[in-house]
VOBA-1610 file (N, C-alpha, C; in pm, whole numbers, padded with zeros to 5 digits, always signed):
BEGIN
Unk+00437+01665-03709Unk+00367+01552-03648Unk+00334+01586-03503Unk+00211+01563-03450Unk+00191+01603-03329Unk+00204+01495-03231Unk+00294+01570-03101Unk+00300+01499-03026Unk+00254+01376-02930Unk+00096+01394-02947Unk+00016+01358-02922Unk-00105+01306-02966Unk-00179+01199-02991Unk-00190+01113-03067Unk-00335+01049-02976Unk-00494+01084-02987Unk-00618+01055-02969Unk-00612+00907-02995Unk-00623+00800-02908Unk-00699+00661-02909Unk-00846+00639-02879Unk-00913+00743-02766Unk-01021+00731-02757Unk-01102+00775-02717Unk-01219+00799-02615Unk-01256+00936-02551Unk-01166+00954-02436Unk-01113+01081-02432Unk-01032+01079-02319Unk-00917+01024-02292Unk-00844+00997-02410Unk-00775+00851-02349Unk-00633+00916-02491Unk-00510+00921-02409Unk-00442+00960-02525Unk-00275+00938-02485Unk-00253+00931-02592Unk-00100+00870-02590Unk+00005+00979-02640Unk+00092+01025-02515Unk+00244+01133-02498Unk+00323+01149-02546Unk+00402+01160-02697Unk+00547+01095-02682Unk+00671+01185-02555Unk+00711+01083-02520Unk+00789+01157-02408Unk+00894+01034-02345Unk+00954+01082-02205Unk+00972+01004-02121Unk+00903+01004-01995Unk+00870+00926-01892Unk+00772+00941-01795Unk+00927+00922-01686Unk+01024+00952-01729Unk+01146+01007-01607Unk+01209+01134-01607Unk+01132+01186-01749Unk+01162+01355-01808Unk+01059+01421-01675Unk+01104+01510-01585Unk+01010+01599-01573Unk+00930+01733-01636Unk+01002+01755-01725Unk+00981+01862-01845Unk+00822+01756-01912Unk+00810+01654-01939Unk+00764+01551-02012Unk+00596+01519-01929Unk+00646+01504-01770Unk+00543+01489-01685Unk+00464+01622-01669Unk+00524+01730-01676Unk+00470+01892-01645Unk+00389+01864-01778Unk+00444+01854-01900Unk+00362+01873-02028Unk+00185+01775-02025Unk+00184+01694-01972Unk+00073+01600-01996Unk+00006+01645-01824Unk+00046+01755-01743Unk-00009+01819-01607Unk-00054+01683-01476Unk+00062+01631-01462Unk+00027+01490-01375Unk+00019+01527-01243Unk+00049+01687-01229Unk+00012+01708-01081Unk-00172+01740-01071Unk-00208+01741-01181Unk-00380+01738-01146Unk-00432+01612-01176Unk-00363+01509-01179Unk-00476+01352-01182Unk-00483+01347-01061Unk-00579+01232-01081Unk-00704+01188-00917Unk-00576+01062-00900Unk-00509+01034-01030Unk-00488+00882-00992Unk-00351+00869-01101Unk-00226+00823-01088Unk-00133+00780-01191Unk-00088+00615-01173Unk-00078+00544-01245Unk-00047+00458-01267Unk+00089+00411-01357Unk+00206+00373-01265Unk+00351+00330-01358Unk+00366+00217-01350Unk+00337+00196-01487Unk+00429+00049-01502Unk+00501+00030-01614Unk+00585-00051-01685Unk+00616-00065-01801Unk+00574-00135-01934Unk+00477-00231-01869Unk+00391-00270-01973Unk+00451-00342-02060Unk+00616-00428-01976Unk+00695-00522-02085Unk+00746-00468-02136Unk+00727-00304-02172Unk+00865-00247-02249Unk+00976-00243-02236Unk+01113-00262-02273Unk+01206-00252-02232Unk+01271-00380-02178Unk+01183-00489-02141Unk+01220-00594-02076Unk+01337-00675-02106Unk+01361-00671-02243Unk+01427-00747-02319Unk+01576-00663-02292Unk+01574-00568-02281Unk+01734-00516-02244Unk+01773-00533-02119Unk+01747-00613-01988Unk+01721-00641-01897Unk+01759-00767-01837Unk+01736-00838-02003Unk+01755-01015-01932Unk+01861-01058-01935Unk+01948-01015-01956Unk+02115-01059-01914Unk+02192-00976-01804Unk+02058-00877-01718Unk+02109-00817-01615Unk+02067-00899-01487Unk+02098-00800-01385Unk+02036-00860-01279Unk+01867-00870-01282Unk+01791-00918-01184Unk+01692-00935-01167Unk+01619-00819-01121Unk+01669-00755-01062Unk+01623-00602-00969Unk+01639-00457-01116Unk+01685-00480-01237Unk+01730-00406-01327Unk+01573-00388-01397Unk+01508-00483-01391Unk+01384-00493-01435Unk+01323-00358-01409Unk+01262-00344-01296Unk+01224-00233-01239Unk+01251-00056-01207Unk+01409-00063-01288Unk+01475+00015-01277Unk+01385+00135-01323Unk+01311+00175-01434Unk+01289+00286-01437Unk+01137+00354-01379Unk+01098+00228-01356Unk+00939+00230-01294Unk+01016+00288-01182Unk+01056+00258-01111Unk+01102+00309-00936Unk+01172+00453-00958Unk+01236+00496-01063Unk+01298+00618-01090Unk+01157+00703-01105Unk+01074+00677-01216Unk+00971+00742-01258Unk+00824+00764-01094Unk+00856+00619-01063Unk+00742+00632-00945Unk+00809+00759-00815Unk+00918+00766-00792Unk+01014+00869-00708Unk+01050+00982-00772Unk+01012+00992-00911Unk+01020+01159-00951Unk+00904+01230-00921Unk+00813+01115-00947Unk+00636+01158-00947Unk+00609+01234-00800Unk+00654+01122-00704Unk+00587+01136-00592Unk+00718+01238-00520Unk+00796+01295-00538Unk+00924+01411-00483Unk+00864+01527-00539Unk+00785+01524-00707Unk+00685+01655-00726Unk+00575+01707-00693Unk+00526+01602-00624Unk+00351+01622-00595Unk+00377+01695-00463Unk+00259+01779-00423Unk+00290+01873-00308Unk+00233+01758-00225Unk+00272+01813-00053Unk+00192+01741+00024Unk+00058+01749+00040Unk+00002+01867-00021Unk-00142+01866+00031Unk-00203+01771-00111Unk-00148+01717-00202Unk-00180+01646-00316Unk-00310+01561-00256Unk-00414+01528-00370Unk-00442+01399-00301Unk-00437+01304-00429Unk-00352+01340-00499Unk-00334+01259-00612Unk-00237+01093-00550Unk-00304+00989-00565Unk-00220+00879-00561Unk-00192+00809-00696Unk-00075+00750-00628Unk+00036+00693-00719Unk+00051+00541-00681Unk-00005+00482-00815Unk+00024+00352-00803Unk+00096+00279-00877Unk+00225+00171-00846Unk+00299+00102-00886Unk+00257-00002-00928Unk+00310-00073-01027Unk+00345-00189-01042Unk+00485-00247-01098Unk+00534-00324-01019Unk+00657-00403-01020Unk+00674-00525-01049Unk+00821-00556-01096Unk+00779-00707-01181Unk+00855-00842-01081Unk+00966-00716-00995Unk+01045-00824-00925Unk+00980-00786-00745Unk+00906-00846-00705Unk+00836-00797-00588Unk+00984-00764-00459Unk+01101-00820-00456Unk+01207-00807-00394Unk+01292-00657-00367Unk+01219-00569-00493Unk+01250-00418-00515Unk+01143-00357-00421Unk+01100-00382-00375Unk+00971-00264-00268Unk+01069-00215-00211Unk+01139-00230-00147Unk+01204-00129-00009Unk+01240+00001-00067Unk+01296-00011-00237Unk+01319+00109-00296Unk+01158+00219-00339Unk+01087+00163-00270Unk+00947+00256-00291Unk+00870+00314-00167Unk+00916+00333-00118Unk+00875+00391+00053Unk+00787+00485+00017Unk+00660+00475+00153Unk+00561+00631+00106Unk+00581+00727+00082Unk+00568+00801+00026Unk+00623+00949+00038Unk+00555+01007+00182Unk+00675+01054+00254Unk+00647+01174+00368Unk+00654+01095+00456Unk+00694+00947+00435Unk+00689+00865+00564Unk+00862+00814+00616Unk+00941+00829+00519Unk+01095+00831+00524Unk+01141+00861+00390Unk+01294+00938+00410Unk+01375+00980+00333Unk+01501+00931+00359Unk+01587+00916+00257Unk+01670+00840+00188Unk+01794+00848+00148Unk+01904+00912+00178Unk+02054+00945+00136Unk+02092+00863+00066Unk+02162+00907-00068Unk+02222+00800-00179Unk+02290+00657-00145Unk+02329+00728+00011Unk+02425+00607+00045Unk+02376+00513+00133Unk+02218+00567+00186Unk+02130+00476+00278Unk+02100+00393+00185Unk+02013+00473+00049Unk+01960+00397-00013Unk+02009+00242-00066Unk+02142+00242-00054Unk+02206+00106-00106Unk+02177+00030-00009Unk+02120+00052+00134Unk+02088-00028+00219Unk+01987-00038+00249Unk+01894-00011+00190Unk+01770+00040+00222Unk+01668-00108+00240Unk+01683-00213+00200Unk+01624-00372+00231Unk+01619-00396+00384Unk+01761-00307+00482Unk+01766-00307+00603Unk+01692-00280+00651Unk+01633-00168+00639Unk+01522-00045+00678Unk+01400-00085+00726Unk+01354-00107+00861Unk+01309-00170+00940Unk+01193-00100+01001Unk+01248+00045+01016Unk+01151+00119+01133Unk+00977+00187+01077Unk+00955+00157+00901Unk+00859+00176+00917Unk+00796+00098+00940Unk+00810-00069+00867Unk+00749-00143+00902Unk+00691-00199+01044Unk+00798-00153+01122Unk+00747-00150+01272Unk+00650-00070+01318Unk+00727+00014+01263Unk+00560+00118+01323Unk+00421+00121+01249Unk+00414+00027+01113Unk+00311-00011+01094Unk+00234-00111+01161Unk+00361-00252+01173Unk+00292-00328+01269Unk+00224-00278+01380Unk+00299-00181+01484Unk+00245-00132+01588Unk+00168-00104+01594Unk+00131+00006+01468Unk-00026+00039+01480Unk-00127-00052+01449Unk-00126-00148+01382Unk-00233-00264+01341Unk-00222-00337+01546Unk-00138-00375+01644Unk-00126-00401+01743Unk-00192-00310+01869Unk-00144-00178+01881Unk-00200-00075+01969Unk-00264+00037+01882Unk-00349+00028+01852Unk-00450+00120+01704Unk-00455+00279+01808Unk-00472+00264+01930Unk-00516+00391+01984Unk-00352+00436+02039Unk-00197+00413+02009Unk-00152+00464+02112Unk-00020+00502+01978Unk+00022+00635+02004Unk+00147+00659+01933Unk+00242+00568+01979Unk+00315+00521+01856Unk+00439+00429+01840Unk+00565+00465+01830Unk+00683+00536+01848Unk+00737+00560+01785Unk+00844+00465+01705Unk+00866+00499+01601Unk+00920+00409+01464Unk+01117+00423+01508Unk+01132+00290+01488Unk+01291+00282+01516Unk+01349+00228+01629Unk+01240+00159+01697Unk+01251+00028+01774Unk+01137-00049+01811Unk+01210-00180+01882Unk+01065-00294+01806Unk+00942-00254+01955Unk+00816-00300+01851Unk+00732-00260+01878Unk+00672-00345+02054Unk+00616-00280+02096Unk+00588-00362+02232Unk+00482-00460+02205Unk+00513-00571+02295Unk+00436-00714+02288Unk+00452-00819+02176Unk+00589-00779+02166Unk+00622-00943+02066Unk+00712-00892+01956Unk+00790-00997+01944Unk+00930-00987+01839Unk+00853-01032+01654Unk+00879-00921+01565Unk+00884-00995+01459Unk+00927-01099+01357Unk+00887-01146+01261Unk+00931-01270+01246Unk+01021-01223+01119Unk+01144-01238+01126Unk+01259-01177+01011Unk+01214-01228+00872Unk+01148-01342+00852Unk+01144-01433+00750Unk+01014-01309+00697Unk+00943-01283+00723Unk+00835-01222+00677Unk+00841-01100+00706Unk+00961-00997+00748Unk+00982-00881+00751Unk+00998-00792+00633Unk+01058-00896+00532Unk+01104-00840+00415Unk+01016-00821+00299Unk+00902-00901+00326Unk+00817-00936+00223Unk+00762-00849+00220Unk+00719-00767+00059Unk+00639-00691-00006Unk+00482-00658+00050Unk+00437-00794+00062Unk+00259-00784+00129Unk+00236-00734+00250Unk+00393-00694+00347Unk+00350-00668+00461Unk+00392-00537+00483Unk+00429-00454+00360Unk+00472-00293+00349Unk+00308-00260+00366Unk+00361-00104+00440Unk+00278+00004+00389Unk+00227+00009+00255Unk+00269+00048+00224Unk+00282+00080+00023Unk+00153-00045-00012Unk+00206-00128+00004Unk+00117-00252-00058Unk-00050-00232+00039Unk-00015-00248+00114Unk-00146-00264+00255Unk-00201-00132+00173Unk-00166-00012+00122Unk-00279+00098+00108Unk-00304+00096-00056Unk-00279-00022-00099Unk-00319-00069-00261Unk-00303+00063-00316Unk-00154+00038-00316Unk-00070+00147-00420Unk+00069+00098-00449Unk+00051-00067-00445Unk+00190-00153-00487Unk+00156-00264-00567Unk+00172-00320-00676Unk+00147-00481-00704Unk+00303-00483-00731Unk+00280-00646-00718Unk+00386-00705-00775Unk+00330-00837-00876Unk+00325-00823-00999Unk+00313-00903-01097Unk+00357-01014-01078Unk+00485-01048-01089Unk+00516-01153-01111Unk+00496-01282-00978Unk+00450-01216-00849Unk+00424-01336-00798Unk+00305-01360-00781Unk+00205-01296-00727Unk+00058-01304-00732Unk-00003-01372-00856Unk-00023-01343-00938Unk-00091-01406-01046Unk-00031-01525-01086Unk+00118-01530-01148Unk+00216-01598-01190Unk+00227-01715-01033Unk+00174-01756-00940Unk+00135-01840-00827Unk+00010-01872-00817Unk-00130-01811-00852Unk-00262-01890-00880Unk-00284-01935-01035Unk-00172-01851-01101Unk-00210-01947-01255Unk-00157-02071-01232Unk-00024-02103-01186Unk+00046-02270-01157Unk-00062-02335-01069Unk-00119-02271-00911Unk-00176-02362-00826Unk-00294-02416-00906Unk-00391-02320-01038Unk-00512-02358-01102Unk-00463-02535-01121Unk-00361-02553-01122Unk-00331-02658-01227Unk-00367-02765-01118Unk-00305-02767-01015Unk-00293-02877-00894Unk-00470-02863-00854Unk-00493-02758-00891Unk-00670-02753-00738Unk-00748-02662-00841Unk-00785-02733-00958Unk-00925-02638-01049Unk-01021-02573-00989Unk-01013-02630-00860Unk-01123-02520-00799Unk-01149-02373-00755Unk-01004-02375-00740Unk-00926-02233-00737Unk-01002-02145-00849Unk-01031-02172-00959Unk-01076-02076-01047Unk-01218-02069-01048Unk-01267-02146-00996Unk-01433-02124-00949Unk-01415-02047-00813Unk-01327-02070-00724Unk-01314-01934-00600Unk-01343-01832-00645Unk-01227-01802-00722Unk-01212-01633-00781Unk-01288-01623-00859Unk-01346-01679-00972Unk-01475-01610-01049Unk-01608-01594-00878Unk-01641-01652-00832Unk-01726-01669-00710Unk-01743-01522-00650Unk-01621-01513-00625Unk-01564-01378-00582Unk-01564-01274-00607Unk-01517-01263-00725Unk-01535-01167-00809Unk-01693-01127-00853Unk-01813-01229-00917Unk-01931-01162-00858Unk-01983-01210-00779Unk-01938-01180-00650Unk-01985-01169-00524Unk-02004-00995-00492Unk-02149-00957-00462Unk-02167-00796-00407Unk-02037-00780-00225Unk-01982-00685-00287Unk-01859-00652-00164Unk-01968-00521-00116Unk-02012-00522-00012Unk-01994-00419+00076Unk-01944-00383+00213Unk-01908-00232+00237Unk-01846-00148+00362Unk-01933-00117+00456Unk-01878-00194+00620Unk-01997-00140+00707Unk-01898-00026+00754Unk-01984+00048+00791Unk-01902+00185+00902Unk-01898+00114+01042Unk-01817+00078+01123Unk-01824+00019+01243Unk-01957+00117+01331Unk-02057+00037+01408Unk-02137+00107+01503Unk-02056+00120+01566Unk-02073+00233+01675Unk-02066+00337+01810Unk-02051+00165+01930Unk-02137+00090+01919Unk-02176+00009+02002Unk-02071-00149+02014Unk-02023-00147+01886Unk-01892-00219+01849Unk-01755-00185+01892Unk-01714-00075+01922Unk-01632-00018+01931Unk-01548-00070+02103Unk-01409-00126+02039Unk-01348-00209+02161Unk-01385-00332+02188Unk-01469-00358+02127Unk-01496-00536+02110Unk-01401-00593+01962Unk-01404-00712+01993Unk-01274-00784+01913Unk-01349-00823+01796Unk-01281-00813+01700Unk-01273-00884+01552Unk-01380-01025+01561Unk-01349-01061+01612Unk-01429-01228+01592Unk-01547-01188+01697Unk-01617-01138+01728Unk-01718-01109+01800Unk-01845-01027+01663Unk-01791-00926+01635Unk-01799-00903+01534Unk-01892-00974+01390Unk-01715-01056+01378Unk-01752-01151+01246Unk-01804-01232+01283Unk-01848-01306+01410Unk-01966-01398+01439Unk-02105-01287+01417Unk-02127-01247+01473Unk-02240-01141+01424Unk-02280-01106+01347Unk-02187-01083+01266Unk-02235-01061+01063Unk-02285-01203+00982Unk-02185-01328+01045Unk-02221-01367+00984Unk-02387-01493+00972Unk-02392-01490+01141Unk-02524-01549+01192Unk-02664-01396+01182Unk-02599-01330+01193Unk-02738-01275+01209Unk-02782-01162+01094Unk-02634-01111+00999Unk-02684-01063+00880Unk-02643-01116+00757Unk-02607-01229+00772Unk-02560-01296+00648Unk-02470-01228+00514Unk-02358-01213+00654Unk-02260-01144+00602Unk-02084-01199+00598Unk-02037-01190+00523Unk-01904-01281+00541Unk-01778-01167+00577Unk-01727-01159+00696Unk-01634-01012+00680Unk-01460-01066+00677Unk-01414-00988+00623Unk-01279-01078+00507Unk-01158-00943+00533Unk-01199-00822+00632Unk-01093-00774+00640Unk-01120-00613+00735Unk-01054-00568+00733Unk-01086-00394+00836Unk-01004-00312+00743Unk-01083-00181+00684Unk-01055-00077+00634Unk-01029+00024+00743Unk-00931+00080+00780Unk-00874+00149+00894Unk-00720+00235+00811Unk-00728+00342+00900Unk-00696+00462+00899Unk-00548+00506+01001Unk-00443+00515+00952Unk-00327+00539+01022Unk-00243+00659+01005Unk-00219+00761+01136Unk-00135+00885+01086Unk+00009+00901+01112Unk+00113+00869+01031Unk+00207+00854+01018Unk+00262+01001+01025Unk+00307+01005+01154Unk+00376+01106+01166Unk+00561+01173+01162Unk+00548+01258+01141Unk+00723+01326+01091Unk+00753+01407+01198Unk+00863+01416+01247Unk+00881+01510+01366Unk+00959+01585+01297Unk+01023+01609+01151Unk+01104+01672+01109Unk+01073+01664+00907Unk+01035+01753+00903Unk+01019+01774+00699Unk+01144+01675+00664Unk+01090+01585+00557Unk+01113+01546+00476Unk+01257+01540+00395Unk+01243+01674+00375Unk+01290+01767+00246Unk+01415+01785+00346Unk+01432+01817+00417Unk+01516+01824+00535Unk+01655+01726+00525Unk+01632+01586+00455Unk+01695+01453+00505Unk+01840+01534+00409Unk+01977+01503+00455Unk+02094+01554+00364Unk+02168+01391+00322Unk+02296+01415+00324Unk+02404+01304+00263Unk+02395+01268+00403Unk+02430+01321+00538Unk+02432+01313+00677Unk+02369+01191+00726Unk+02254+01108+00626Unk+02164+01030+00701Unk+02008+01091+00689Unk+01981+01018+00802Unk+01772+01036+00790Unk+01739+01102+00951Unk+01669+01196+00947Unk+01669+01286+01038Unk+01542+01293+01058Unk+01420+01251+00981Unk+01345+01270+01049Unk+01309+01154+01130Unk+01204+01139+01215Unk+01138+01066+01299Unk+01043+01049+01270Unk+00961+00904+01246Unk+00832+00888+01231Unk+00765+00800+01324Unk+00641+00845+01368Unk+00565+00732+01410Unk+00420+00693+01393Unk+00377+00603+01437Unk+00224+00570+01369Unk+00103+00590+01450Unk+00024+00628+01437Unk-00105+00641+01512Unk-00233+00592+01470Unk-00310+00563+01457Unk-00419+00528+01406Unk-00550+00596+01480Unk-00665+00560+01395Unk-00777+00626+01397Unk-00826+00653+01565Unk-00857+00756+01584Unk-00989+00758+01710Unk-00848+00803+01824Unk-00768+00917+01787Unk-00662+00884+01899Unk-00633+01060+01932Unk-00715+01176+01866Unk-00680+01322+01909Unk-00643+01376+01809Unk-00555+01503+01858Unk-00563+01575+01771Unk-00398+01522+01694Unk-00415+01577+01570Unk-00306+01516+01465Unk-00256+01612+01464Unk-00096+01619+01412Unk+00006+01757+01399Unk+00047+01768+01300Unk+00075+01905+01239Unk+00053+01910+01125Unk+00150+01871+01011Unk+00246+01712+01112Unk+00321+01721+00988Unk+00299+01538+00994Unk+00155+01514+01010Unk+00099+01424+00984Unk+00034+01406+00857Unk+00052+01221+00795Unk-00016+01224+00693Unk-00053+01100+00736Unk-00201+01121+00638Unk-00310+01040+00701Unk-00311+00919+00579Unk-00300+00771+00650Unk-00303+00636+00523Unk-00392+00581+00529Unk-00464+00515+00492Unk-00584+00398+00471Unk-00519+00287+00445Unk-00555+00169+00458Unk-00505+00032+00473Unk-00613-00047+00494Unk-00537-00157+00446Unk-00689-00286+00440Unk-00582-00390+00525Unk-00635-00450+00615Unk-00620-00513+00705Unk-00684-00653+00697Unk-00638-00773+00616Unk-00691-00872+00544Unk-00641-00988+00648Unk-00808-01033+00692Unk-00846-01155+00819Unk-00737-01100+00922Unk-00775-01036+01000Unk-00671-01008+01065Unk-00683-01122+01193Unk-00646-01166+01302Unk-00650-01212+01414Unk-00753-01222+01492Unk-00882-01305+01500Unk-01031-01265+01544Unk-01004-01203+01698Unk-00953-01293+01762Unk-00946-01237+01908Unk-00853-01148+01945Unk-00755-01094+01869Unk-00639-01010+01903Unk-00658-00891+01877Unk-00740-00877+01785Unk-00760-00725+01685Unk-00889-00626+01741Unk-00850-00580+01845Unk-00947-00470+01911Unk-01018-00365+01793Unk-01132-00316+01774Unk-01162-00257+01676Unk-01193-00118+01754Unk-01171-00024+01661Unk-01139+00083+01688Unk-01258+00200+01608Unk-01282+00324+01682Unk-01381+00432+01553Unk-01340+00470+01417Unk-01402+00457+01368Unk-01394+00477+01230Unk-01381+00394+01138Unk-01339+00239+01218Unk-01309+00116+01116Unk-01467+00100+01020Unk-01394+00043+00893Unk-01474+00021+00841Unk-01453-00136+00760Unk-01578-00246+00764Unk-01547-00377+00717Unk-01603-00395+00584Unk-01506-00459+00580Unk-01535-00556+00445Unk-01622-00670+00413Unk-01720-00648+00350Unk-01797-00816+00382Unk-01850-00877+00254Unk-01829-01009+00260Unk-01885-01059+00103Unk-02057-01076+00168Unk-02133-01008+00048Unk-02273-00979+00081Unk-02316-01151+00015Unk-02445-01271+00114Unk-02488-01393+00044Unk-02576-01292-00062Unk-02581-01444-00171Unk-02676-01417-00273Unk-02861-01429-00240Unk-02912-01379-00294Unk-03074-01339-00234Unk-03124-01479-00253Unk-03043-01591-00347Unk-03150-01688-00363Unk-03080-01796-00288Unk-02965-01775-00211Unk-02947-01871-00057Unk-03048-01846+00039
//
């Protein structure tokens, strides 16, 4: 019986495990453009008399074998999906922190990338370094922890199922209109401006007044570019703790070193007057329809 089993063009089903690396080498996952783990409800049922975080257990094993094999110069991304959104901290970027067995049990603590992401969405042109709080304002603990405000998530290479959807299917119920939004939305033409030369250092809401009086344009977010830097490999980290150093930089800021890796992020309504725009940003805009 062969292992492997044709559904459609292109399209074919493994028997294996996707936590075997023997299993991942066989089906060559270091040459996709793109992998996608989730469980797809399998397994769920052995689960429900555990904890809540057990759910996820092998997606996060399988998503951390994937991404510990892929080289750095990969440009293969890896995208998650999770069922208990409370498990992110166990999914950190790759190349952006590393992890000792015994950190990892603490790892919900783990503070310093998120800072230095904030930072960079705050000072876009100035290295940050990660592992104390960021200058010009204290974060808010209540929303430190939350999933939507990781890395990981911001460079749409995280869902979490169970609250996103499973929260506009209940609100449909209270506000029907909600589902005429999102169909609206959905065909609505999305296009990317490249920020002009001439924009550059003027604020967010200057901007989105501009698009939307004079090209009839609705702009809903900033596609921008951050280089998360390592002062020390990775591969490096022992039982000892976490040794390397990271910090964040963003677009339009010199030359990068080479143990920089470069993220993309979507930056959704950000702050009109706070959010200095920077080279290379690029916006998001819901395009009107031709017969408004």
């Amino acid at each position: 019986m062969s292992s492997r089993s044709c559904i459609g063009p292109q399209v074919y089903f493994v028997l294996g495990s996707p936590t075997s690396l023997i299993d991942l080498q066989r089906i060559n996952f270091g040459g996709a453009a793109a992998i996608f783990i989730t469980h797809c409800g399998a397994g769920r049922g052995e689960y429900s008399a555990l904890e809540d975080w057990t759910v996820d257990y092998e997606v996060v094993c399988c998503t951390r074998l994937v991404e510990s094999q892929l080289p750095k110069s990969s440009t293969t991304i890896v995208i998650t999906d999770i069922v208990n959104d409370s498990n992110h901290p166990y999914l950190p970027l790759p190349g952006s922190t590393g992890f000792s067995k015994a950190e990892l049990m603490t790892i919900p603590q783990k503070t310093d990338l998120l800072e230095g992401f904030k930072a960079a969405l705050k000072n876009p042109r100035g290295a940050i370094k990660m592992g104390g709080n960021a200058e010009g304002g204290s974060s808010d603990k209540s929303v430190q922890g939350e999933y939507f405000v990781q890395p990981r998530f911001a460079a749409g290479r995280l869902f979490a199922g169970s609250a996103t959807f499973t929260s506009l299917a209940a609100n449909t119920f209270y506000n029907p209109s909600l589902i005429d939004l999102v169909g609206a939305m959905i065909a609505t033409q999305i296009i990317m401006i490249h920020l002009p030369h001439s924009w550059e250092g003027k604020t967010y809401f200057e901007l989105f007044d501009h698009l939307l009086w004079n090209e009839s344009l609705l702009a809903i977010g900033i596609y921008r570019h951050a280089d998360m830097k390592l002062a020390g490999d990775v591969g490096d980290t022992g039982a000892g703790g976490r040794k390397s150093k990271v910090s964040s930089q963003s677009s339009g800021s010199g030359k990068k070193s080479k143990a920089t890796k470069r993220l993309g992020f979507v930056y959704t309504a950000p702050p009109g007057k706070e959010t200095v725009l920077v080279p290379e940003d690029q916006i998001i805009c819901f395009q009107a329809r031709q017969d408004l």
